[in-house]
GULOGU-396790 format. One record per residue (C-alpha): residue number from 1; residue in three letters; x, z, y. Coordinates in Angstrom, 2 decimals. Layout:
# GULOGU-396790
site kegu->NUM; guke->ala; east->X; up->Z; north->Y
...
This chain:
# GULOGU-396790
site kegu->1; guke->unk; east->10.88; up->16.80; north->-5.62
site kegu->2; guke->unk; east->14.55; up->15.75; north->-5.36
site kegu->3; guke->unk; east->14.31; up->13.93; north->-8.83
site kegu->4; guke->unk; east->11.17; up->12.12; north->-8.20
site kegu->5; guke->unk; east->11.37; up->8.35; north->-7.29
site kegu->6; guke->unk; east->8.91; up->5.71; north->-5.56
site kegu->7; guke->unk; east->8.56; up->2.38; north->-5.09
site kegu->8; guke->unk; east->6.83; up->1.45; north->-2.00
site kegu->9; guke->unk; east->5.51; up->-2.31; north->-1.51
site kegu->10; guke->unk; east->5.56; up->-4.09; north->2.08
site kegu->11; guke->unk; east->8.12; up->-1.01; north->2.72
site kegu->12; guke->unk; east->9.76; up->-3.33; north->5.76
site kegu->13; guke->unk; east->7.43; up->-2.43; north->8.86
site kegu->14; guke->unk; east->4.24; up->-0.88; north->9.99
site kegu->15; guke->unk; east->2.52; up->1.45; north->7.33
site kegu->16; guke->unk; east->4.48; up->1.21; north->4.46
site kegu->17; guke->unk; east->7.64; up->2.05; north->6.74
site kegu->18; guke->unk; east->5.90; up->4.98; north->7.65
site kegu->19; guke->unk; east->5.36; up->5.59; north->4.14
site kegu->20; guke->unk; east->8.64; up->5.12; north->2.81
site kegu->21; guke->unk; east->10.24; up->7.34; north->5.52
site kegu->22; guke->unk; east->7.16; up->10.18; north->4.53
site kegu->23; guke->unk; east->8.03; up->9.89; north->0.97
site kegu->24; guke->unk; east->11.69; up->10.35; north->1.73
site kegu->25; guke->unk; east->11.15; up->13.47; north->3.80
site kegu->26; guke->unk; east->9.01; up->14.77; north->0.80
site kegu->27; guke->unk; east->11.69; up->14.79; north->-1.75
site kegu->28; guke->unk; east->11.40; up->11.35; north->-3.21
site kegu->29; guke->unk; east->14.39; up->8.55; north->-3.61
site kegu->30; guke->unk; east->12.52; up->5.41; north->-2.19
site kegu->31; guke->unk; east->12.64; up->2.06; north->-3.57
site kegu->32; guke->unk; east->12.20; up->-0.01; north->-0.31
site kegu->33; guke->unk; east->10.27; up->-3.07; north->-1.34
site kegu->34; guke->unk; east->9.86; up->-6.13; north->0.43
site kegu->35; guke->unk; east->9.37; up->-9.86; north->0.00
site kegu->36; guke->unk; east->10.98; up->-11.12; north->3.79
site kegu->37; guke->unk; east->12.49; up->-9.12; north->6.52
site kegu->38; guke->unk; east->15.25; up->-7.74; north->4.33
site kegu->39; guke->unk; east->16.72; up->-6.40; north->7.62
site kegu->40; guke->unk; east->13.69; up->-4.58; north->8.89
site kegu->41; guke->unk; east->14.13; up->-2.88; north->5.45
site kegu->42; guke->unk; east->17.91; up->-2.17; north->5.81
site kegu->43; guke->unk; east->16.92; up->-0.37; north->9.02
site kegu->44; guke->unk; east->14.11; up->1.51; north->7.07
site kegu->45; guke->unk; east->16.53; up->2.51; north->4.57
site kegu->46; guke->unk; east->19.28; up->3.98; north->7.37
site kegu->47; guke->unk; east->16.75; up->5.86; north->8.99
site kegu->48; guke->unk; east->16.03; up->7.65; north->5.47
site kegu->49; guke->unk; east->19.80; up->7.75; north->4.95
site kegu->50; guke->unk; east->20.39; up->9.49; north->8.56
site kegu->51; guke->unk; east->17.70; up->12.21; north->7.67
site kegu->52; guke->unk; east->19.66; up->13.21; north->4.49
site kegu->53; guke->unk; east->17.30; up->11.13; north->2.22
site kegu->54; guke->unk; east->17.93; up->8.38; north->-0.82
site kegu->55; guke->unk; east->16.93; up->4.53; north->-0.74
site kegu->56; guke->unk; east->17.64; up->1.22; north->-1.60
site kegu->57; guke->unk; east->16.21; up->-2.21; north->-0.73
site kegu->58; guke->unk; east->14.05; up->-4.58; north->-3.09
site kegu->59; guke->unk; east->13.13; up->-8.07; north->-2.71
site kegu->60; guke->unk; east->10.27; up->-9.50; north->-4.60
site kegu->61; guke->unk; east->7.62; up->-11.99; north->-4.04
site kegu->62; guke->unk; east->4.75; up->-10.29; north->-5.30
site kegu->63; guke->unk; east->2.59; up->-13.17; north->-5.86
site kegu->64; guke->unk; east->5.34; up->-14.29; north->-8.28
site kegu->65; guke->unk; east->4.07; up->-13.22; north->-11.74
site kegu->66; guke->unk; east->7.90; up->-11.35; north->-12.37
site kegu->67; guke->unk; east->7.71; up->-9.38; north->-8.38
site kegu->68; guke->unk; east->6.67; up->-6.12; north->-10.26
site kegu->69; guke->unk; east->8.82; up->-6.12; north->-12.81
site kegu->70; guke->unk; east->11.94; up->-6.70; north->-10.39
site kegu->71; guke->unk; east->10.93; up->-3.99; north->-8.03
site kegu->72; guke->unk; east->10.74; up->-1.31; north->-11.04
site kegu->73; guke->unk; east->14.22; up->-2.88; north->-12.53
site kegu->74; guke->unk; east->15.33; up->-1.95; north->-9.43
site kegu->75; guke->unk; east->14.18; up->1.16; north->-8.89
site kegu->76; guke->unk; east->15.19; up->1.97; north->-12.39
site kegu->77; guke->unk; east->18.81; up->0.30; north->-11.85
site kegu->78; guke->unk; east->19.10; up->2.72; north->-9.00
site kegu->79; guke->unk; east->17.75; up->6.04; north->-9.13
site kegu->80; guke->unk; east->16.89; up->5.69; north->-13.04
site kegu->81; guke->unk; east->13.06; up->5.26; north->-13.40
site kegu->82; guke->unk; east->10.00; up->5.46; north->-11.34
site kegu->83; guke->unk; east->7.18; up->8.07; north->-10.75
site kegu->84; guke->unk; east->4.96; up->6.76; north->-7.79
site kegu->85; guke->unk; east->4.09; up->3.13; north->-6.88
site kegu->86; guke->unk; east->2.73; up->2.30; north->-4.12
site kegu->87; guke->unk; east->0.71; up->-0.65; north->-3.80
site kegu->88; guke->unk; east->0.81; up->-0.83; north->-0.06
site kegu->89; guke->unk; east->1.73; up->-4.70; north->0.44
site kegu->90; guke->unk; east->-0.80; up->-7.18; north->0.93
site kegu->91; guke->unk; east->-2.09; up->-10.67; north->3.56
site kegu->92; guke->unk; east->-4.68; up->-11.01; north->5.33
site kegu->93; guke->unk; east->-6.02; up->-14.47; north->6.95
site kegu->94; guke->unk; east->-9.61; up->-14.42; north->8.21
site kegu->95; guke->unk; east->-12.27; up->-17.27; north->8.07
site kegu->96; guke->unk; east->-15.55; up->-17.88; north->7.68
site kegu->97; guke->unk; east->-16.26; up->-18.93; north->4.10
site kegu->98; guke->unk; east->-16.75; up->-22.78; north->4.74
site kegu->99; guke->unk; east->-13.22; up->-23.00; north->6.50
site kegu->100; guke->unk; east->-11.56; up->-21.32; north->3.80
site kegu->101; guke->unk; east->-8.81; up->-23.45; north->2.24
site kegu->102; guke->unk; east->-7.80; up->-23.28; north->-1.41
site kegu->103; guke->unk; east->-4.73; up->-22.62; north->-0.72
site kegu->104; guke->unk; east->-5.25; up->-19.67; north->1.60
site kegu->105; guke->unk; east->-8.10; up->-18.51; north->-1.32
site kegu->106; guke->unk; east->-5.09; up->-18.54; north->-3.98
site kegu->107; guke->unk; east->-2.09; up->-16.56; north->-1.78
site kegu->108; guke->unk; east->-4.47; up->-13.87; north->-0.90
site kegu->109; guke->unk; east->-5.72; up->-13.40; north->-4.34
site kegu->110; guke->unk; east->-2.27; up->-13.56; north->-6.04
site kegu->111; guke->unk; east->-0.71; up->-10.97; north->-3.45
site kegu->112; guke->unk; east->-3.56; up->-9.16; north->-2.83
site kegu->113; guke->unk; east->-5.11; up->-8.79; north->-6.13
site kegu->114; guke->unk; east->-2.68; up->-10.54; north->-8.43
site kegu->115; guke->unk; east->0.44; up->-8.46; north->-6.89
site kegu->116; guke->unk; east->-1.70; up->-4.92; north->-7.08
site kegu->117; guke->unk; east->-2.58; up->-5.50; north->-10.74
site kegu->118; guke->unk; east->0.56; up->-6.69; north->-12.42
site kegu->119; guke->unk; east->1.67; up->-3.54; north->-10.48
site kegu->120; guke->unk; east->-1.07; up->-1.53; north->-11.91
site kegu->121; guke->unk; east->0.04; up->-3.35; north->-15.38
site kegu->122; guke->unk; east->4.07; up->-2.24; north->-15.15
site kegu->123; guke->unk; east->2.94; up->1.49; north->-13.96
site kegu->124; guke->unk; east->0.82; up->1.17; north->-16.88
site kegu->125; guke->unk; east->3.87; up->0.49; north->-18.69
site kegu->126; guke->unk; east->6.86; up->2.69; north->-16.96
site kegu->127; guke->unk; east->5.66; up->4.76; north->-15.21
site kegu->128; guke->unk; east->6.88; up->8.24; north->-16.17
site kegu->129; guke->unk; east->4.40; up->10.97; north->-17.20
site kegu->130; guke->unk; east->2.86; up->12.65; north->-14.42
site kegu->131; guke->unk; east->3.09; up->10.41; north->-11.48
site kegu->132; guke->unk; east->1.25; up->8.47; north->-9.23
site kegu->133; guke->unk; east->-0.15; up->5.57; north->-8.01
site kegu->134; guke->unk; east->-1.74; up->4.71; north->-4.52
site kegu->135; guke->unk; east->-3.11; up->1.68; north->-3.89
site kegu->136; guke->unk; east->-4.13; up->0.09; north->-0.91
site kegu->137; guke->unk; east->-7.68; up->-1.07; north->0.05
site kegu->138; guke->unk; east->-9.34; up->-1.84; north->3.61
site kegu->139; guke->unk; east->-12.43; up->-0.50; north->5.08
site kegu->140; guke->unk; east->-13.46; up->-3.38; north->5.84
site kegu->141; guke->unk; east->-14.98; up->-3.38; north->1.74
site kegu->142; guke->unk; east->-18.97; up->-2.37; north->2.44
site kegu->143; guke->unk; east->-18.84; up->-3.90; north->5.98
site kegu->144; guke->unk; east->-19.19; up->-7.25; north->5.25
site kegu->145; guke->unk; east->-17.73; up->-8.59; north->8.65
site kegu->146; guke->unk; east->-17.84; up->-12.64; north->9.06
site kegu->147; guke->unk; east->-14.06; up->-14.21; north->8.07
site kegu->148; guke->unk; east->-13.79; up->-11.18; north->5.80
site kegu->149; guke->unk; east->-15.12; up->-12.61; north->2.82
site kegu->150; guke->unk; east->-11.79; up->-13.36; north->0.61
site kegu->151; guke->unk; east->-9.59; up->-10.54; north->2.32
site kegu->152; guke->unk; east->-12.74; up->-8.05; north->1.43
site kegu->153; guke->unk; east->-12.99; up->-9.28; north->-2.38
site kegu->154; guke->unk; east->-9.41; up->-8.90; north->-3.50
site kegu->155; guke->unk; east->-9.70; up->-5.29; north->-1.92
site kegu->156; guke->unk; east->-12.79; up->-4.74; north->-3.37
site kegu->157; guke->unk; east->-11.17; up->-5.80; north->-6.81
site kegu->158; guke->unk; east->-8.13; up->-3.72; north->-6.28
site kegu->159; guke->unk; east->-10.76; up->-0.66; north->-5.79
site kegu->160; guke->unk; east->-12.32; up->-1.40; north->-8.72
site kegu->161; guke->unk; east->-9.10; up->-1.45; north->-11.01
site kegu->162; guke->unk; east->-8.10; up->1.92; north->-9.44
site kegu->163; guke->unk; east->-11.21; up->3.93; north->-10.99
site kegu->164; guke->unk; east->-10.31; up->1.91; north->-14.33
site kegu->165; guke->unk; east->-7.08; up->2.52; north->-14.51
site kegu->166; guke->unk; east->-7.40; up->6.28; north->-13.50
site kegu->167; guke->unk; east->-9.57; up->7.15; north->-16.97
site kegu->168; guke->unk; east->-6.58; up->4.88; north->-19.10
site kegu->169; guke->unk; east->-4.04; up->6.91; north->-17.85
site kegu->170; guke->unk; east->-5.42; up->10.13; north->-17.65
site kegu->171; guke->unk; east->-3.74; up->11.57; north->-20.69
site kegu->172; guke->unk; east->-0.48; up->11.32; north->-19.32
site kegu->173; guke->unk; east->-1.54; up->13.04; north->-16.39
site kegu->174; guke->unk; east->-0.91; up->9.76; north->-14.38
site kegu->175; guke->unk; east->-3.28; up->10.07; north->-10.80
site kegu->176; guke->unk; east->-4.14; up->6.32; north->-9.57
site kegu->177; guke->unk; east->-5.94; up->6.83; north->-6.07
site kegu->178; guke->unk; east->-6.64; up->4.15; north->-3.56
site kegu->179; guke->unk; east->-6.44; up->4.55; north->0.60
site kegu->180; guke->unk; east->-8.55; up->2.19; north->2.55
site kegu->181; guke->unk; east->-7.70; up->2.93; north->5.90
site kegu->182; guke->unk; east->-9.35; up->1.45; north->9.00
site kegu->183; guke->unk; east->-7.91; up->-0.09; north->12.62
site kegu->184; guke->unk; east->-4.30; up->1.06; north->12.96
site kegu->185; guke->unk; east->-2.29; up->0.09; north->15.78
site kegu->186; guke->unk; east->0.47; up->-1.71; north->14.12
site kegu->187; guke->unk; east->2.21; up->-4.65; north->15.05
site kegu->188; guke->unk; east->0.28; up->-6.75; north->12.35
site kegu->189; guke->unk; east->-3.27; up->-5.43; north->14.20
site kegu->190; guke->unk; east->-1.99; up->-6.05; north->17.13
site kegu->191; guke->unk; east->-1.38; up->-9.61; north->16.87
site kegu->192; guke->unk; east->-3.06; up->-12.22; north->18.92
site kegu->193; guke->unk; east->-5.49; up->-9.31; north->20.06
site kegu->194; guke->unk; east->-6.44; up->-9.65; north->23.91
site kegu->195; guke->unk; east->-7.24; up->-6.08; north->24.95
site kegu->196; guke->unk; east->-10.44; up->-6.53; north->25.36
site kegu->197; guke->unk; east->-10.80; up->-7.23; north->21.52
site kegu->198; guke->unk; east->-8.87; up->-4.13; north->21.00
site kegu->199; guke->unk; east->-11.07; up->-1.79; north->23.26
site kegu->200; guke->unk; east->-14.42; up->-2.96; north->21.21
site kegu->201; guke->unk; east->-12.77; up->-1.86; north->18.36
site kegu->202; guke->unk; east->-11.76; up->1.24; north->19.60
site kegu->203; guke->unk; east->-15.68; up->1.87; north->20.74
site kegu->204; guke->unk; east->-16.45; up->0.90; north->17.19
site kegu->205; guke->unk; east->-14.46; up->4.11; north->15.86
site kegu->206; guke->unk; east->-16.39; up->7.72; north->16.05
site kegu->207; guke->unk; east->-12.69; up->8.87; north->17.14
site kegu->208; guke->unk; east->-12.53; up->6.42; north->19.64
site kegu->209; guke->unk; east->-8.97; up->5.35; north->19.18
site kegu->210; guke->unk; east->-7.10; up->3.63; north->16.70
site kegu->211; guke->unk; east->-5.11; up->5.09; north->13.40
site kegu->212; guke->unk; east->-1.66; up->5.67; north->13.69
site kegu->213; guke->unk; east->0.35; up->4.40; north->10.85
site kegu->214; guke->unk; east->2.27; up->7.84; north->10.18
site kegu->215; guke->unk; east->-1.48; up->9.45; north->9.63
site kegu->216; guke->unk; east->-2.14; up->7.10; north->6.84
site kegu->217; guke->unk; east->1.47; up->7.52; north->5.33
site kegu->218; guke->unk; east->0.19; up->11.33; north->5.53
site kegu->219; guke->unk; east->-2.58; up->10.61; north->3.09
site kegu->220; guke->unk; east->-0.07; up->8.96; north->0.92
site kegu->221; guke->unk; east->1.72; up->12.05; north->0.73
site kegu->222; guke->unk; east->-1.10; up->13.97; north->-0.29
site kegu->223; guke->unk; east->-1.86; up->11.83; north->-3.20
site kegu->224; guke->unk; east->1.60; up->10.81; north->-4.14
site kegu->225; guke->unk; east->2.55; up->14.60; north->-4.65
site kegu->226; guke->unk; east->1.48; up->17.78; north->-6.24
site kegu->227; guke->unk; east->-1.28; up->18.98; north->-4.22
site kegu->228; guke->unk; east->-3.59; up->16.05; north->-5.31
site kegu->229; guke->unk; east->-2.97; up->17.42; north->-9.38
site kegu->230; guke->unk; east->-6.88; up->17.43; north->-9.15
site kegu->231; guke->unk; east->-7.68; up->14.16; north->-7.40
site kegu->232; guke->unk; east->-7.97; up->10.62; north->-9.51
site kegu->233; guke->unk; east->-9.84; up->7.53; north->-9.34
site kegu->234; guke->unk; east->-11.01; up->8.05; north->-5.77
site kegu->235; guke->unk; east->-10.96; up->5.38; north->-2.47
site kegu->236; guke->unk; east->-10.14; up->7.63; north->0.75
site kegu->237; guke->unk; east->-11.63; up->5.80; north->3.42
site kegu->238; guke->unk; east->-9.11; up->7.01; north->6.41
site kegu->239; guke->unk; east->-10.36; up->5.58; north->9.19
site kegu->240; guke->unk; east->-11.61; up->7.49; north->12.06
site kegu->241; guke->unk; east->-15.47; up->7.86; north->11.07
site kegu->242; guke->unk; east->-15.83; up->4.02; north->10.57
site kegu->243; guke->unk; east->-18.81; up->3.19; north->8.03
């Protein structure tokens, strides 16, 4: 797929590294997107460029109304359009309703829904025939953990878009599919975790470990290129067993 192209949100670190560097091994020339830690994203883009692959770094601010747009300028500046977003980037900040401040409320609902649908809006838009777009949930939707609340909506609002959205752009043979993994040891997880707290969660998880982020970018792969031709509107719940 040497002529296929994707942008990949929150491309910097962690998951949608992984993703990014996946992608880039599959074929694709990878839009790098990220809002901070341009150098993070330099380094991802080296380590596609080392293993004989195409990328470029993007800024954007994706709970600025224009992020979307800038990312897919870009991608079409560089490579010359765009045939798989992925809507990997996203904040999380946990509280239990009554503590929740408006302004935490707003940033996670303009990056975490806002930011997925105007994406869902400019694939809608540019997107060339026959692509794809992943977005990303949580399986924390139908768990209903305490502090969840907000974090849990705008993923269960960026699920819902994903079945709509797959039906609209069905006749151009345009998959939209949704991952909602579970625990993965990242550096994001990881934070402020005593082990303790991470060893309950690991006894939590039927597999009795934690996700790796290069097994989720794996899924992304899968849906993001042609063996999914038959596979649209769905939420794969990779997570270990966790319901």
């Amino acid at each position: 797929m040497t002529d296929k192209v994707a942008v990949v949100t929150g491309a910097s670190r962690g998951i949608g590294a992984e993703i990014a560097i996946r992608l880039a091994a599959d074929g694709f020339a990878v839009v790098v997107a990220c809002h901070t830690g341009r150098e993070a994203a330099e380094a991802v883009v080296t380590k596609i460029a080392e293993s004989g692959g195409e990328a470029v770094v993007a800024q954007a601010d994706l709970g600025d109304p224009a992020g979307m747009s800038q990312l897919f300028d870009a991608a079409e500046k560089a490579f010359g359009g765009v045939d798989v977003l992925v809507n990997n980037a996203g904040m999380m900040a946990l509280s239990p309703v009554a503590e929740v401040t408006d302004d935490s409320f707003e940033r996670q609902v303009s990056v975490n829904l806002g930011g997925v649908f105007r994406g869902l809006r400019e694939a809608a838009n540019r997107l060339r025939n026959g692509g794809a777009v992943v977005n990303f949930s949580s399986s924390v939707v139908g768990l209903y953990q305490p502090g969840y609340a907000v974090y849990a909506a705008t993923k269960a609002g960026v699920e819902a878009m994903t079945h709509v959205l797959a039906k609209e752009l069905a006749s151009r043979g345009i998959r939209v599919n949704t991952v909602a993994p579970g625990p993965v040891e990242t550096d994001l997880f990881m934070h402020g975790k005593s082990p303790d707290l991470v060893e309950k969660i690991m006894q939590s998880i039927p597999f009795g470990r934690l996700g790796q982020p290069e097994e989720i970018a794996r899924v992304v792969s899968f849906l993001a290129g042609p063996d999914s031709g038959w596979v649209t509107g769905q939420v794969i719940r990779a997570n270990g067993g966790v319901v």
